[in-house]
C-alpha positions in Angstrom: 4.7 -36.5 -5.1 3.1 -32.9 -5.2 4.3 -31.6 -1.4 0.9 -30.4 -0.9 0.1 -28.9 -4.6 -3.1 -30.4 -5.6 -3.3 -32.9 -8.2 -5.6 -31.5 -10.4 -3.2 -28.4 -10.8 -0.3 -30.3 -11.5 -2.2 -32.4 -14.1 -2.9 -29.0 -15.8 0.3 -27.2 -15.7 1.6 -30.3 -17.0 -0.5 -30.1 -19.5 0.6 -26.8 -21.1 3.7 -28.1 -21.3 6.0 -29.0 -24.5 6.6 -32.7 -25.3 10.1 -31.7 -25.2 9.5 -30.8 -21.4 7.3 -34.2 -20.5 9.5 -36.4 -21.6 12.0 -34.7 -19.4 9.9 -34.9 -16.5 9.0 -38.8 -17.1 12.0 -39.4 -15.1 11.0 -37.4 -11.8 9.9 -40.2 -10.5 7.7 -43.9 -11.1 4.6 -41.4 -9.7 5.0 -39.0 -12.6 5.9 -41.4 -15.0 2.8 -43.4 -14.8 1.3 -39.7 -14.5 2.2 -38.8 -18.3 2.0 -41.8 -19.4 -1.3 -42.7 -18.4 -4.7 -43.0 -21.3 -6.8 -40.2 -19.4 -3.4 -37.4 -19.4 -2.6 -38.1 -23.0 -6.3 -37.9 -24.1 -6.4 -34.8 -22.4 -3.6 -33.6 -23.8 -3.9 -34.7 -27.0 -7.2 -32.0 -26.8 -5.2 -29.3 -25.8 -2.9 -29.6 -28.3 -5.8 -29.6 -31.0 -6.9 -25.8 -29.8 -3.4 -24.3 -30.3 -2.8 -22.5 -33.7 -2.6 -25.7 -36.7 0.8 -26.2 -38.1 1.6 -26.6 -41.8 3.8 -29.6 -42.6 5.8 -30.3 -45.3 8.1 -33.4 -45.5 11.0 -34.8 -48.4 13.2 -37.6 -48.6 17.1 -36.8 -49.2 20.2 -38.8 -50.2 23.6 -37.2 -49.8 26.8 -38.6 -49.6 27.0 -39.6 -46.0 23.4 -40.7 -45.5 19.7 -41.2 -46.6 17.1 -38.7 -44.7 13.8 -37.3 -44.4 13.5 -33.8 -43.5 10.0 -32.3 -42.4 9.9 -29.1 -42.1 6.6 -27.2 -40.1 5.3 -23.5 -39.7 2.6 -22.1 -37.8 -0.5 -20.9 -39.9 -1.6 -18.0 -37.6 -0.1 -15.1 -38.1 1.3 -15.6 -41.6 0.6 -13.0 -44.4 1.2 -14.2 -48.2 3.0 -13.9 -49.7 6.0 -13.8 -47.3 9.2 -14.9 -48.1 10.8 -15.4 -44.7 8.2 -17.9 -43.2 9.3 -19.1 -40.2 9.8 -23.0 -40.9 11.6 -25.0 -38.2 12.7 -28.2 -40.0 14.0 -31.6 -38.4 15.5 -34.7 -39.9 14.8 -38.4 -39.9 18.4 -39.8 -40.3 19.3 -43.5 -41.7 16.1 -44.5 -43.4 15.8 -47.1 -46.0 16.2 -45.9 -49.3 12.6 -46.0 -51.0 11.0 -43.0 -52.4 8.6 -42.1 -49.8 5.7 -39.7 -49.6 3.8 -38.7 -46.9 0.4 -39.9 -46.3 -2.1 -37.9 -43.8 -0.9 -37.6 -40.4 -3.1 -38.2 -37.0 -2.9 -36.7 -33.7 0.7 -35.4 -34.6 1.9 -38.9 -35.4 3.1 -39.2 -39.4 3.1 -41.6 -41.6 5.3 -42.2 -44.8 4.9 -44.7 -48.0 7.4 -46.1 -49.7 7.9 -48.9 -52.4 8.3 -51.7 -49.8 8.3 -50.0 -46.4 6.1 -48.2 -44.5 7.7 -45.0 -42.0 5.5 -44.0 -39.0 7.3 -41.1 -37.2 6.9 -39.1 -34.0 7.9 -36.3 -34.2 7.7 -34.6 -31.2 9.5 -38.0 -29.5 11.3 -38.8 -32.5 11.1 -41.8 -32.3 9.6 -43.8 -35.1 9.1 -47.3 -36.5 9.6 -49.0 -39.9 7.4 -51.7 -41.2 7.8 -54.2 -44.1 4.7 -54.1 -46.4 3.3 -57.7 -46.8 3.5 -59.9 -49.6 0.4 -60.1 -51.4 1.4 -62.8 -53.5 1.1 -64.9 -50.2 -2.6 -65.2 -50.7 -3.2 -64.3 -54.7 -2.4 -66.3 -57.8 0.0 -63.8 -59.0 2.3 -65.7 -61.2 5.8 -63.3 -60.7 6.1 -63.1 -56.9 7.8 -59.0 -57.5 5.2 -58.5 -59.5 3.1 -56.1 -57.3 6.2 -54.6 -55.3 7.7 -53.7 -58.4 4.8 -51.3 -59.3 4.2 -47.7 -58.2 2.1 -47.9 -54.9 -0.4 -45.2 -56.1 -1.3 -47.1 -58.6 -2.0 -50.6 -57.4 -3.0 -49.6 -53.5 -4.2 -47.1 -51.3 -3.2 -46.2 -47.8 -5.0 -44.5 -44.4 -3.8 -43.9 -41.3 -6.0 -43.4 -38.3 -7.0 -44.2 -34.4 -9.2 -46.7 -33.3 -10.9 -44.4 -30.7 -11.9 -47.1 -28.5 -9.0 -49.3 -28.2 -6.9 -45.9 -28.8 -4.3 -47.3 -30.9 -3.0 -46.6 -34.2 -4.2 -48.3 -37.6 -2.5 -47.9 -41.2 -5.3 -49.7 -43.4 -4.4 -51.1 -47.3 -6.9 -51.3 -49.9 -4.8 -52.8 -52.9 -5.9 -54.8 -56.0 -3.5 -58.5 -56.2 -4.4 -58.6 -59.8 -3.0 -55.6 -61.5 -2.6 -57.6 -65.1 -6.0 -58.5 -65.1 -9.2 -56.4 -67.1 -10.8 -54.0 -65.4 -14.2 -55.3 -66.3 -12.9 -59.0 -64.9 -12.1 -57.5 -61.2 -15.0 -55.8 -59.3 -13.4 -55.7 -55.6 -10.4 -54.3 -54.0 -8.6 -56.2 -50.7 -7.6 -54.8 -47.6 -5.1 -55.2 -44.5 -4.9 -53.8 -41.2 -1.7 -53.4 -39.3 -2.8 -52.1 -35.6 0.6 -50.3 -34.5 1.2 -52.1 -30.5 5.0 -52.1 -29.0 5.2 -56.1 -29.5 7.5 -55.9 -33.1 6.0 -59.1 -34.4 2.9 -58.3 -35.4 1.7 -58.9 -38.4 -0.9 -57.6 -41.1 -4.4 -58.8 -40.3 -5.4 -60.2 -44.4 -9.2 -58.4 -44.4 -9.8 -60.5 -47.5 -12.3 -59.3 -50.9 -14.1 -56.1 -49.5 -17.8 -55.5 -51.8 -16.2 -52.2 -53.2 -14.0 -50.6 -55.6 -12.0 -47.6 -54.7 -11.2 -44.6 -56.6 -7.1 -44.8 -56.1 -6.4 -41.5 -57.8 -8.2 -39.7 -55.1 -7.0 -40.1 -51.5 -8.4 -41.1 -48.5 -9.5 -39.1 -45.6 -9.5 -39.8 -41.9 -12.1 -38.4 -39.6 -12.6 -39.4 -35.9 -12.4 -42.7 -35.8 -13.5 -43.5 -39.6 -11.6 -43.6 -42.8 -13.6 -42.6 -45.8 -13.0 -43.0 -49.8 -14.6 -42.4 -52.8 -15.7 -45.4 -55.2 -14.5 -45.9 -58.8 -18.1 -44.8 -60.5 -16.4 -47.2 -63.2 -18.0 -50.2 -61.5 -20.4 -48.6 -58.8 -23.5 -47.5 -60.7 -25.2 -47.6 -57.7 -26.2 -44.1 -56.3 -25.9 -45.8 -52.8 -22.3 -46.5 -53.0 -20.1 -43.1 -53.8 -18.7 -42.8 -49.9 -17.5 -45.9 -48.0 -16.5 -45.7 -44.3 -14.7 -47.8 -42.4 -15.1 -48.1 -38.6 -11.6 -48.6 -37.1 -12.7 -50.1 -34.5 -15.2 -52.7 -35.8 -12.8 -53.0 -39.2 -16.2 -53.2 -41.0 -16.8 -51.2 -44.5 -20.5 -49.4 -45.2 -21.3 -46.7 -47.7 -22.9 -43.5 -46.2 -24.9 -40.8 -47.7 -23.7 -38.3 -49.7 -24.2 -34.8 -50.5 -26.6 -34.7 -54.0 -24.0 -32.8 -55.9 -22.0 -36.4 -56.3 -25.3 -37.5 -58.1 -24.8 -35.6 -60.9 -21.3 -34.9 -61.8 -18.2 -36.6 -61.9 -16.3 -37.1 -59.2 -13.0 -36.3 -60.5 -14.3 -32.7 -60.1 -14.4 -33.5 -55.6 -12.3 -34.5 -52.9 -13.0 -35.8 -49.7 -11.2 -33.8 -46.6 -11.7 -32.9 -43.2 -12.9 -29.7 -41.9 -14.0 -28.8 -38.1 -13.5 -32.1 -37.0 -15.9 -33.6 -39.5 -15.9 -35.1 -42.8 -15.7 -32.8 -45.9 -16.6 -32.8 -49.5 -14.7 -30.1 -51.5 -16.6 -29.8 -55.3 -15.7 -28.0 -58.2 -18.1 -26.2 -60.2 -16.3 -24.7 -62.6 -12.8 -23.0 -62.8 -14.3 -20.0 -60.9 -16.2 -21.6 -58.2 -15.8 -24.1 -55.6 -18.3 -25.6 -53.4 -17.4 -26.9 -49.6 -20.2 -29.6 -47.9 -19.9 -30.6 -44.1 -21.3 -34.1 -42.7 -23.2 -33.2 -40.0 -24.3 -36.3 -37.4 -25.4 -34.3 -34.2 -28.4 -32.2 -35.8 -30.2 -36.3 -36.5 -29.4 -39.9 -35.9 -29.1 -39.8 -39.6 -26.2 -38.6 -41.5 -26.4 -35.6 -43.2 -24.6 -32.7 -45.3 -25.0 -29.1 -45.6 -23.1 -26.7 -48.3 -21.2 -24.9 -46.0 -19.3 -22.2 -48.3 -19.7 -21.4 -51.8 -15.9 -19.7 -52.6 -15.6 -17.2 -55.8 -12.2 -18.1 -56.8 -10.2 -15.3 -59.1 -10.4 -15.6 -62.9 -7.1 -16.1 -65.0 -8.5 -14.0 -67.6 -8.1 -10.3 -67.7 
C-alpha cells in the first residue's frame, strides 16, 4: 500500500488534500478506500478543514426554461476588503430539484440543508451528491380535520427546523419542532411537537414521531446548532418562567432541557437577541439600542456549571448626522 512511506505520513498528506482529490484517490485501491473512508480519517479531517479561512455561503433556487436549480455560490472571508465589487464567488448548481421554494437552513460540517414546502434538500457539496426527503404528514397523528391543511401553510410559520450531528453516533439529524394545530387559540395550545429524521444510507427510514415536548418555541427566531446540541429561544408568550428562555436538545440522547441564560434575557424582550454560534460555542447576540450591541459566550470548561460572559460590547455607527 505505501512501498515503505509510513502510514502516519500518508494519512497526513492525505489530509491536506481537496475533496475533489480524495474522492479520486478512493479508487487506488480497497486499502485506500477503507483509508478515506474510515470514522477516525474523516474526523480528522473534518478538524482540519475547520482551521482553514471560513467561507461565506449564499444559496437561491432558480427556474428557467429547461430546468429547476439551486445555485450556491461561496467566497472566502479572509482577505476580503468592503466594499469590493469583484468578490471572488465561485458558484455551483444543484440541477433537477423539485419545485418548492426552498431556503437554506444552517449548514454542519460543510453539509447543507434546504426547506421547502413539502421536501426537505440535504446537499454535499464538496461530493455533490445530495438527498431529498419527503416531510411527514402530521395529520397522521393529529385531529386535523383538512388532511393539506398544514402543508398548505408557509413552513416558518407553523414549524421550525435544525440540522445537526449526533457526535457520538456521528450521523446526521434534521430535528422538526411544528405545532399540528395551527387553527387553534394560542392560549388553548401550550406545547410544540417534534420529529427526528437521523440521515443513514438505508432510503426507508422514516421520521422518528418525538410526540408533545413541555415547551413552546419562539418560531420567528431560528435555531442554532452547537457541538452536538441544538438550542432555541421560548415564546415568553407562554413561558413566564425565568428558568425556561434557552432549551437544548442533546442529539444524541433526543432529550429537551432548558439551560441558563445570560441575565440580560431577564429583563428585556427577546425579540431584541438571537442565539448564534461563535468559537465553537453557543452565542447570545443582544441589542441594546440602535447604537449598541452586546455579544455573550457560554462557557462550560471554566465549571461543571454552565455559564456566560459578555464577550464584546460593539459601538455600532449612528444614522444620524
Amino acid at each position: 500500500m505505501n512501498h515503505g512511506v509510513p502510514y502516519f505520513l500518508i494519512v497526513e498528506i492525505l489530509g491536506k488534500l481537496t475533496v475533489k482529490s480524495l474522492l479520486r484517490f478512493k479508487c487506488v485501491s480497497k486499502q485506500w478506500f477503507r483509508l478515506i473512508t474510515h470514522p477516525h480519517f474523516t474526523d480528522q479531517y473534518l478538524s482540519n478543514q475547520r482551521k482553514k479561512d471560513p467561507r461565506f455561503l449564499t444559496a437561491y433556487f432558480k427556474i428557467d426554461r429547461a430546468t429547476k436549480h439551486i445555485v450556491i455560490a461561496s467566497m472566502v472571508i479572509n482577505g476580503i476588503s468592503l466594499p469590493d465589487t469583484r468578490i471572488p464567488y465561485r458558484h455551483q448548481r444543484m440541477d433537477d430539484v423539485p419545485h418548492d421554494g426552498y431556503h437554506m437552513l444552517n449548514s454542519c460540517d460543510g453539509i447543507l440543508c434546504f426547506l421547502g414546502r413539502f421536501t426537505i434538500i440535504v446537499l454535499n457539496p464538496s461530493t455533490r451528491q445530495h438527498r431529498i426527503l419527503h416531510q411527514s404528514d402530521v395529520d397522521s397523528f393529529s385531529p386535523v380535520t383538512d388532511p393539506f391543511q398544514v402543508a398548505i401553510n408557509f413552513p416558518q410559520q407553523q414549524q421550525q427546523l435544525g440540522f445537526g450531528r449526533d457526535l457520538v453516533t456521528k450521523r446526521l439529524k434534521i430535528v422538526k419542532v411544528f405545532n399540528p394545530y395551527p387553527n387553534i387559540g394560542p392560549l388553548l395550545h401550550h406545547h410544540d411537537y417534534c420529529e427526528i429524521f437521523t440521515l443513514r444510507s438505508n432510503p426507508k427510514v422514516f421520521w422518528n414521531y418525538i410526540g408533545k415536548i413541555p415547551y413552546k418555541f419562539d418560531v420567528s427566531s431560528p435555531c442554532v446548532y452547537v457541538d452536538g446540541a441544538i438550542y432555541w429561544f421560548t415564546d415568553d408568550i407562554y413561558h413566564l418562567e425565568k428558568t425556561e428562555v434557552i432549551i437544548m436538545l442533546d442529539l444524541n440522547m433526543e432529550k429537551f432541557q432548558s439551560i441558563p441564560h445570560p441575565s440580560c434575557c431577564s429583563n428585556r424582550q427577546r425579540r431584541t437577541m438571537q442565539l448564534g454560534s461563535l468559537r465553537e460555542s453557543l452565542c447570545l447576540e443582544q441589542q441594546v439600542s440602535d447604537c449598541e450591541l452586546n455579544i455573550w459566550i457560554m462557557e462550560k470548561e471554566k465549571s461543571p456549571l454552565v455559564t456566560w460572559e459578555k464577550l464584546y460590547c460593539i459601538k455600532l455607527l449612528s444614522n444620524d448626522l
